[in-house]
ZAMARGU-4260 file (C-alpha; in steps of 0.2 Angstrom, whole numbers, plus 5000, padded with zeros to 4 digits):
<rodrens>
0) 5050/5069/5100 | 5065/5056/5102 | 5056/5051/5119 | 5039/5046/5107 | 5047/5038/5094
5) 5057/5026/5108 | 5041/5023/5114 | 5035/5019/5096 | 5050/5006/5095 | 5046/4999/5110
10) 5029/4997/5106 | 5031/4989/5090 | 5044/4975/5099 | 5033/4972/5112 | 5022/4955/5105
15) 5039/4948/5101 | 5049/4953/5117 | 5052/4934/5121 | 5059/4931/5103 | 5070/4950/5105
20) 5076/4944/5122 | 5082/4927/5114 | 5091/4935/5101 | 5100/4946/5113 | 5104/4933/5122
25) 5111/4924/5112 | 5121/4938/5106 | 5129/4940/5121 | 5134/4922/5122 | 5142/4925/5105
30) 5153/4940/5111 | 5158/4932/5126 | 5165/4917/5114 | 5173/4931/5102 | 5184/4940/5118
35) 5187/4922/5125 | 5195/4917/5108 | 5211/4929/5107 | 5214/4926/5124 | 5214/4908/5119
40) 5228/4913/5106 | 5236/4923/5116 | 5241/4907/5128 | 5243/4895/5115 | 5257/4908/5107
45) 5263/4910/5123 | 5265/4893/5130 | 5275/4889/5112 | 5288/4896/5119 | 5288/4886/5132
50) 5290/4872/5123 | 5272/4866/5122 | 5272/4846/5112 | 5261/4843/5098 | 5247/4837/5105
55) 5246/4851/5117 | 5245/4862/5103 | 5233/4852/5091 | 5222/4852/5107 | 5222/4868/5108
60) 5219/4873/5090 | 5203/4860/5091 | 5196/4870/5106 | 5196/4886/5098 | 5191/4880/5081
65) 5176/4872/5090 | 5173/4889/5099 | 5174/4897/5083 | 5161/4886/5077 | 5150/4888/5088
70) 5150/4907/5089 | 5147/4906/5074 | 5131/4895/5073 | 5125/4907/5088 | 5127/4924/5078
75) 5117/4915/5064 | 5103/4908/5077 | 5103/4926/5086 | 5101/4935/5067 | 5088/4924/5063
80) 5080/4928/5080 | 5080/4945/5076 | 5078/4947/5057 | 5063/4936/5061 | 5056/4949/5071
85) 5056/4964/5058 | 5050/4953/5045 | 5036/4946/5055 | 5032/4966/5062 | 5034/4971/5042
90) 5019/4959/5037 | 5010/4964/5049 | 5013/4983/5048 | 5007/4980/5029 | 4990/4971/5035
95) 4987/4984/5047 | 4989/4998/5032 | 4979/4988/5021 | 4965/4985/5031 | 4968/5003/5036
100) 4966/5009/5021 | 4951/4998/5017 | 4940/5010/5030 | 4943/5027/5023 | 4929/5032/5013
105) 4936/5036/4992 | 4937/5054/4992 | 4953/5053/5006 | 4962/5039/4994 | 4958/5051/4978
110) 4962/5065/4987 | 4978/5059/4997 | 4984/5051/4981 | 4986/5033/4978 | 5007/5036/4976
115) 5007/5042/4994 | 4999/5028/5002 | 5008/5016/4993 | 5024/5021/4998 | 5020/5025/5015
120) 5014/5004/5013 | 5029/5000/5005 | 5045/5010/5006 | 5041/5016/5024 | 5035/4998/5030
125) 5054/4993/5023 | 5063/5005/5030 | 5053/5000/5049 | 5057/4985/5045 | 5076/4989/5045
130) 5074/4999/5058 | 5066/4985/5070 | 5079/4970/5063 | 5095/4978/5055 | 5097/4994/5067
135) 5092/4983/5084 | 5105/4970/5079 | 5117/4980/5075 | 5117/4994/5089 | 5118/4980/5101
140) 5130/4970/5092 | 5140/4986/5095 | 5135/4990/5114 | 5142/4972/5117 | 5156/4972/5106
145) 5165/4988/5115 | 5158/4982/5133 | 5166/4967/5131 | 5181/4969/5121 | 5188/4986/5128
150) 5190/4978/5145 | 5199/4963/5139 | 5210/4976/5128 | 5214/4989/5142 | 5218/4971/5153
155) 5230/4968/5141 | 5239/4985/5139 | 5228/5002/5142 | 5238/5016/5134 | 5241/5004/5117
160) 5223/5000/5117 | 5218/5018/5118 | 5229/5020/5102 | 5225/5009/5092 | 5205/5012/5093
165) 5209/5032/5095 | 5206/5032/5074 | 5189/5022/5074 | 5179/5038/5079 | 5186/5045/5061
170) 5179/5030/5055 | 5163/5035/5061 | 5162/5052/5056 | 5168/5045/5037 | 5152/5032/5039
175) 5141/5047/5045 | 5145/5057/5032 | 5147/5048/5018 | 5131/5035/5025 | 5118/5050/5021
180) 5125/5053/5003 | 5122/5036/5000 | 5104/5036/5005 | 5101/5050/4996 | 5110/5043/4980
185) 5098/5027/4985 | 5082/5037/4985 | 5089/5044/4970 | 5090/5028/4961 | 5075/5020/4968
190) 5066/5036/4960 | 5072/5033/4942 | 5067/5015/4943 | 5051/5020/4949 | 5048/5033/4935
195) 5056/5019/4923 | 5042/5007/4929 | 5030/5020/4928 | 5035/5024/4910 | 5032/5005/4905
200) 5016/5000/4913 | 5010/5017/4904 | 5015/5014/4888 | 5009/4994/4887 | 4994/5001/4892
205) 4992/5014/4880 | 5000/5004/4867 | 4986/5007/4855 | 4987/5025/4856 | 5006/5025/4854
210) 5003/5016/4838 | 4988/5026/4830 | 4997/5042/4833 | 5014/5035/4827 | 5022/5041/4845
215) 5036/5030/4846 | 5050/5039/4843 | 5044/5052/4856 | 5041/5037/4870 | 5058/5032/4864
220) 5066/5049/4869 | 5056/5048/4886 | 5063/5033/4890 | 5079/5036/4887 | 5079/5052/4896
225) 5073/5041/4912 | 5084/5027/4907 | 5098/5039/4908 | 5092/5050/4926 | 5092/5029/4932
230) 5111/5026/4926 | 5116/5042/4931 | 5110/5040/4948 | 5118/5023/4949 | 5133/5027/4945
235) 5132/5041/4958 | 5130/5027/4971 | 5144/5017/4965 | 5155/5031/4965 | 5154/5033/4982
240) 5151/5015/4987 | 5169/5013/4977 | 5175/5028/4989 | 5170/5024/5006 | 5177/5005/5007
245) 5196/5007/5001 | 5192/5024/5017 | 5186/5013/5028 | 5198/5001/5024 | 5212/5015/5025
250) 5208/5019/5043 | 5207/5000/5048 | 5225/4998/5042 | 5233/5015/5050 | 5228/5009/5067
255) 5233/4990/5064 | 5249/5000/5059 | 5250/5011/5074 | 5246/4994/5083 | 5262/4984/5076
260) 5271/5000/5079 | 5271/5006/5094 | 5268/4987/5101 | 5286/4981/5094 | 5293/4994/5108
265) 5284/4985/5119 | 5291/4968/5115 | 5307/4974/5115 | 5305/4981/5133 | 5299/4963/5137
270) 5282/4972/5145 | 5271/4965/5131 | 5272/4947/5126 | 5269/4940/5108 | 5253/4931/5113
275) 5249/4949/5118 | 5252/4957/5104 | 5242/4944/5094 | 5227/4945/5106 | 5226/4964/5103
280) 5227/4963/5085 | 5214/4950/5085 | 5203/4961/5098 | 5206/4978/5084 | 5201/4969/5069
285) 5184/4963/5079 | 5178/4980/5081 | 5181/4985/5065 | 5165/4981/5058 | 5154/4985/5071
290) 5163/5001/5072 | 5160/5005/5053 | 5142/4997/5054 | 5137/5008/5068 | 5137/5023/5056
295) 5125/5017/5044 | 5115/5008/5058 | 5112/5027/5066 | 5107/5033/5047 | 5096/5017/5046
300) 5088/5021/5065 | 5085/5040/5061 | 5075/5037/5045 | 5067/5021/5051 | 5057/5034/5066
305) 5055/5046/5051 | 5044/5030/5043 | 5037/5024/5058 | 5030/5043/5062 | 5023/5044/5044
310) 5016/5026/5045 | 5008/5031/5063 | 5000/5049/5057 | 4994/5037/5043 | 4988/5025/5053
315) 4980/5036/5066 | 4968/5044/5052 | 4950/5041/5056 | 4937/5037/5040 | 4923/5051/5042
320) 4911/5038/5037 | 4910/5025/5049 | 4897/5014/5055 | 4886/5022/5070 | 4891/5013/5088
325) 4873/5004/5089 | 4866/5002/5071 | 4849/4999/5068 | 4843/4982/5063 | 4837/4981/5045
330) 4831/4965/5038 | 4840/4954/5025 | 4830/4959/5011 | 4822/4977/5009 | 4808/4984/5001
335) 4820/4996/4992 | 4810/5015/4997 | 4822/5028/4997 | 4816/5045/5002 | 4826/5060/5004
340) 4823/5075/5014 | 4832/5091/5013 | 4847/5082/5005 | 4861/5094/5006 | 4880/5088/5002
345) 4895/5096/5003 | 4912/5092/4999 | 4928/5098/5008 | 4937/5116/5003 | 4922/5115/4989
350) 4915/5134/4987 | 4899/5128/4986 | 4886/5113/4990 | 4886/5099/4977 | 4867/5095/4983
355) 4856/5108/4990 | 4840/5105/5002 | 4835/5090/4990 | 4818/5081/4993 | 4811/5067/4984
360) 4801/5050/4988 | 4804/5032/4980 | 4793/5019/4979 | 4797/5000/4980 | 4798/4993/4962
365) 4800/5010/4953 | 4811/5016/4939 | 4814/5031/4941 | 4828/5044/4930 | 4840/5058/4936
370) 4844/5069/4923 | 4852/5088/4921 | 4866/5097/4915 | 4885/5092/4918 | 4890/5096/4936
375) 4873/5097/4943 | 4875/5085/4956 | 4869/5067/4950 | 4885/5058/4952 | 4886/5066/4972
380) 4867/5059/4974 | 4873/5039/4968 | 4887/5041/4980 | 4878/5049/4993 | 4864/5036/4994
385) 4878/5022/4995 | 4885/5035/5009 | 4902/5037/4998 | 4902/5053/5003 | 4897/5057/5020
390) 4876/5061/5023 | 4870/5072/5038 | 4859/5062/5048 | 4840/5062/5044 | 4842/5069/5027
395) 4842/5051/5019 | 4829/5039/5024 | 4829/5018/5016 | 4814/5008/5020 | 4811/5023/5034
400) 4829/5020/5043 | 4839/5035/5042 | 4854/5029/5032 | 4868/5035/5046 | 4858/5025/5055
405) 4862/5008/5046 | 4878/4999/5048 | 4888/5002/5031 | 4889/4981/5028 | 4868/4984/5030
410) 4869/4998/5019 | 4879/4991/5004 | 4868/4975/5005 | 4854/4984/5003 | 4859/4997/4989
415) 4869/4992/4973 | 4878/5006/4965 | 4886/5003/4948 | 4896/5017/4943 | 4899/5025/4925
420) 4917/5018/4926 | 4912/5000/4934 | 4930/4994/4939 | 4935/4977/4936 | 4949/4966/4942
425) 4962/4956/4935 | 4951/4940/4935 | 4942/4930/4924 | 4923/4936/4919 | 4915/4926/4933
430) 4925/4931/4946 | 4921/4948/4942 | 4904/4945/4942 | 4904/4937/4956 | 4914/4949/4966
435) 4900/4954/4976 | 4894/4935/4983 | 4914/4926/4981 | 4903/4910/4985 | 4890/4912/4970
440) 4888/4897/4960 | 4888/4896/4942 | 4870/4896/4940 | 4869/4913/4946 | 4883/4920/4939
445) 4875/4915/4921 | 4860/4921/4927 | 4869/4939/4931 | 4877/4939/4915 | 4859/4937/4905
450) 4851/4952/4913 | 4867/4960/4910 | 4865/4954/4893 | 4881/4950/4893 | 4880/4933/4889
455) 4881/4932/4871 | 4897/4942/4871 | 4907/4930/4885 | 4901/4912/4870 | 4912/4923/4859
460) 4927/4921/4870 | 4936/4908/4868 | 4940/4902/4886 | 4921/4910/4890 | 4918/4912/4908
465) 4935/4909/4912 | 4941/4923/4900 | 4955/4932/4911 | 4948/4951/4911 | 4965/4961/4910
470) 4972/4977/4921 | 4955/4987/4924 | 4946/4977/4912 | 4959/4984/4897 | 4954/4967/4886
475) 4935/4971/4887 | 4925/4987/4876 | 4917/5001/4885 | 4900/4991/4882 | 4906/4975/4891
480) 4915/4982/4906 | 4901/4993/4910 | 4889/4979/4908 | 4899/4969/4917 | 4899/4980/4931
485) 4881/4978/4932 | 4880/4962/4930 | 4890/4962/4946 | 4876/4972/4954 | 4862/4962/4947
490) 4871/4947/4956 | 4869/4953/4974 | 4851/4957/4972 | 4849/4971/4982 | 4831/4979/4983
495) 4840/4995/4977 | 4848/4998/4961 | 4858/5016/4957 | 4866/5016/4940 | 4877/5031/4936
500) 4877/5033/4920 | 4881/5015/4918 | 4873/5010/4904 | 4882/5026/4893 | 4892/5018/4881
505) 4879/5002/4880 | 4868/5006/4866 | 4849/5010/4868 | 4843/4994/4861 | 4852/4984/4873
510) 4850/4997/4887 | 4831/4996/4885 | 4832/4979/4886 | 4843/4978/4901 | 4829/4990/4910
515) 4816/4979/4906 | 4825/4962/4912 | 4829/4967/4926 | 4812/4975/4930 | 4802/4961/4925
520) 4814/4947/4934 | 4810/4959/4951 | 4793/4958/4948 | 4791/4940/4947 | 4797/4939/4967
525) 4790/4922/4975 | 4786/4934/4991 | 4773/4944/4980 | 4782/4960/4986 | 4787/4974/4972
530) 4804/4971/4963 | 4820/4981/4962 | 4818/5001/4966 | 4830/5008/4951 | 4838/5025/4953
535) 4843/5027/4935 | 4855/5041/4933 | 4859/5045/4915 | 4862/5060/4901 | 4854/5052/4889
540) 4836/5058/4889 | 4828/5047/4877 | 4832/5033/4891 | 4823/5042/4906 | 4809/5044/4895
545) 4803/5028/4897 | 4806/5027/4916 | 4791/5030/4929 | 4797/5046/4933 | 4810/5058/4931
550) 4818/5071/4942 | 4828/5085/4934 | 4843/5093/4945 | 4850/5108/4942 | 4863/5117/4950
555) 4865/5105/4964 | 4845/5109/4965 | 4827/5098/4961 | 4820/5110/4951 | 4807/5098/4942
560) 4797/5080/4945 | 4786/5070/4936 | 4784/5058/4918 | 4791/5063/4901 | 4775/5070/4895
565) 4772/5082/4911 | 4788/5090/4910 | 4790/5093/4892 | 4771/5101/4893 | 4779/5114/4905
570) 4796/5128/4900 | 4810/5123/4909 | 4828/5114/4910 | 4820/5094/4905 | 4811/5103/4888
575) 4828/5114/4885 | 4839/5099/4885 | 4827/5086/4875 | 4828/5101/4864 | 4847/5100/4866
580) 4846/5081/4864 | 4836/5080/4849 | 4845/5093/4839 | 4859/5083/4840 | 4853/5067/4835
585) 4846/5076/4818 | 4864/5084/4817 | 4872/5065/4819 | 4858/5059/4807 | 4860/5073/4794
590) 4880/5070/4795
</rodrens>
């Protein structure tokens, strides 16, 4: 495993080995100038006692200040190098995930849950990012630190420069243990701010319920139970932040001390000269910090291959609906004939088929109804048709191509699906509309919004068009959002036209009118060819009843075709829920 995961680093540094080889580079050059600097000292100290003049020592004090300086200006170039690189692999970790993601067909994102994925995106894509700048920095930093400076120190004095780094593995240890606490305590706290976050955006958005079931007081005590798991948590990491440092710095002193020590016997045995003393004093302080930052740099590497392992299995997850290797052609504009043939669908670890061996023909330029009980199937028909869910081959057929035949940009050119929950972005009105065709000029976005009869409500808005529709269209009604979802649809023109349900809380008179817009503007094609094919999908049967013809499911079954009049003349499932629907509407009447 530690082999693959190597191989996943290596991968992910491999466009930008040049600019990695430059920053190593240059952090060499950067250690060589920090050894070479307290052996500068050291012969400055000990030529003072020489007698070295004024300018010799002012000389010598420029030289190294000038080293220093530039040793400097190189660790900054060499970070910049470096941090360059796991910023640039982070952006493009995040566009890889995002176009990623933008493949899989909806039932995966559902089903995979939209919390997951954003934190493999996000707090995994981080800590990578850490992994490919911070931890590669760092553990190198360290490899050249101790190749370098040991040799200088055991030059100098072997058995004094084992003792005085022989307590920096206890410093490791301390960073090892106490470096996992921490990210845990980090997790911890990046937790509570997340539920915190969470707690706010919900109750903004469900402002209006707070207030009409006077909850305050009860958000109040939720959030002050999160707001207190969030300070708690904090505090946690402070605590041992607060603990580790005044360790750290503990350790880093005892062997400064045991340095100073056991280095003034030297002295005064004449075998160890001041300027030597100074040098190793300056060469013990240097590896402090990589020393201490190799601890957390080892936590930082070990959960940066957890991430990249997550973001890999995420990455390597194939779509099941894809587009087949050599399409077939289909025209610009259809005809709009849908025909199914044995349609049967089934969804994953369901118990049983949502659609079963369902058959049905429709023509160009027909309006045509799908109504039956709840569950029976007619949201999995919409979304099977716009191959949402994944189709057997030869069991849908559009304009007489086999629909798995089609590429999916084809497809979704061909067919527009407005669902009963049309979602709408954080945008103005027209953009909305024109979400479909981003180019769309104005004159067709109006044009959308009157078929959509839409129009009158958008002169109402003070900044019209350019109203900014809020989160998930929050600032609209039920009525507009949905209407502008198919305004959205009507914009595209597609020969095809699937509502589901998405005319459900527009009222009839307006739905009527919709119906009949949008199927006289299709009729009146300069081409002379039929208009828009409309699959209408809806519960509300005094709608279908006015549509060509009507197909009934039931249980994931057709069980009946034909016009209103033919199927109320028969028993069966249309006559018991117009039944159904009309005793209700006396009950609402009545009431």
């Amino acid at each position: 495993m530690a082999a693959f995961r190597l191989d996943l680093i290596r991968r992910y540094l491999r466009p930008h080995r040049r600019t990695v080889l430059m920053g190593v580079a240059a952090l060499v050059v950067v250690n060589l100038l920090s050894v070479s600097i307290p052996l500068l000292v050291r012969r400055v100290i000990d030529d003072l006692q020489d007698g070295f003049t004024l300018r010799d020592v002012l000389l010598q004090a420029a030289l190294i200040m000038g080293l220093a300086t530039a040793m400097g200006a190189v660790r900054l170039y060499s970070r910049l190098l470096v941090f360059g690189v796991g910023r640039q692999v982070e952006a493009d970790l995040k566009q890889n995930i995002f176009d990623h993601l933008l493949l899989q067909e909806p039932g995966w994102v559902q089903t995979a849950g939209s919390g997951e994925v954003i934190s493999r995106a996000t707090s995994d894509v981080e800590n990578v990012r850490r992994l490919l700048g911070f931890a590669v920095l760092s553990l190198t930093n360290t490899a050249l630190a101790y190749s370098l400076t040991l040799p200088a120190m055991l030059s100098i004095d072997p058995w004094l420069s084992l003792a005085a780094v022989g307590l920096y593995p206890l410093m490791l240890i301390t960073v090892r243990l106490f470096g996992g606490r921490m990210m845990r305590q980090q997790r911890r706290q990046q937790e509570a701010l997340a539920g915190l976050s969470d707690l706010i955006q919900e109750d903004l958005s469900g402002i209006s319920a707070i207030k009409i079931y006077g909850q305050e007081a009860t958000e109040q005590e939720a959030f002050s139970g999160r707001n207190r798991r969030y300070r708690d948590a904090a505090l946690g990491l402070a605590r041992t932040r607060s603990t580790l440092f005044p360790l750290l710095e503990g350790i880093s002193s005892i062997s400064l001390l045991l340095l100073l020590a056991l280095g003034s016997g030297q002295l005064e045995t004449g075998r160890l000269s001041i300027g030597d003393l100074v040098a190793l004093i300056l060469f013990v302080e240097r590896l402090v910090f990589p020393t201490a930052l190799l601890g957390f740099t080892l936590n930082t590497f070990q959960t940066g291959q957890v991430s990249l392992e997550r973001i890999e299995e995420l990455l390597r997850r194939q779509p099941l609906i894809t587009s087949p290797a050599q399409p077939e052609p289909l025209g610009r504009r259809g005809r709009g004939a849908l025909e199914a043939r044995g349609l049967t669908v089934r969804y994953p670890e369901a118990p049983r088929p949502a659609l079963v061996d369902v058959s049905f023909r429709l023509e160009p330029g027909e309006l045509v109804a799908v109504v039956g009980p709840v569950g029976c199937g007619k949201t999995t028909l919409a979304r099977a048709i716009g191959r949402m869910v994944e189709v057997a081959p030869r069991e849908l057929w559009l304009d007489g191509v086999d629909i798995t035949r089609l590429s999916l940009d084809d497809l979704r050119r061909q067919v527009a699906l407005v669902p009963q929950e049309g979602y709408l972005f954080t945008a103005t009105l027209a953009d909305n509309l024109r979400y479909g065709e981003p180019a769309a000029p104005m004159e067709t976005v109006e044009r959308a919004a009157r078929e959509a009869r839409l129009e009158g409500d958008i002169k109402g808005f003070p900044d019209g068009y350019r109203t900014l529709v809020g989160e998930r269209g929050i600032t609209l009604s039920g009525g507009q959002r949905q209407r502008t979802a198919l305004g959205r649809a009507l914009l595209v023109e597609a020969p095809l036209l699937v509502l589901d349900d998405a005319l459900a809380s527009v009222d009839n008179t307006t739905a009527a009118e919709i119906l009949r817009t949008i199927r006289s503007q299709g009729l009146h094609r300069e081409d002379g060819e039929p208009g828009r094919t409309i699959l209408m999908i809806s519960h509300q049967l005094s709608a279908a009843a006015a549509c060509d013809r009507i197909l009934v499911l039931e249980d994931g079954r057709l069980v009946q075709e034909g016009d209103h009049e033919s199927l109320l003349a028969v028993p069966g499932t249309y006559r018991r829920l117009w039944a159904r629907e009309q005793a209700s509407e006396q009950l609402r009447a009545a009431g």
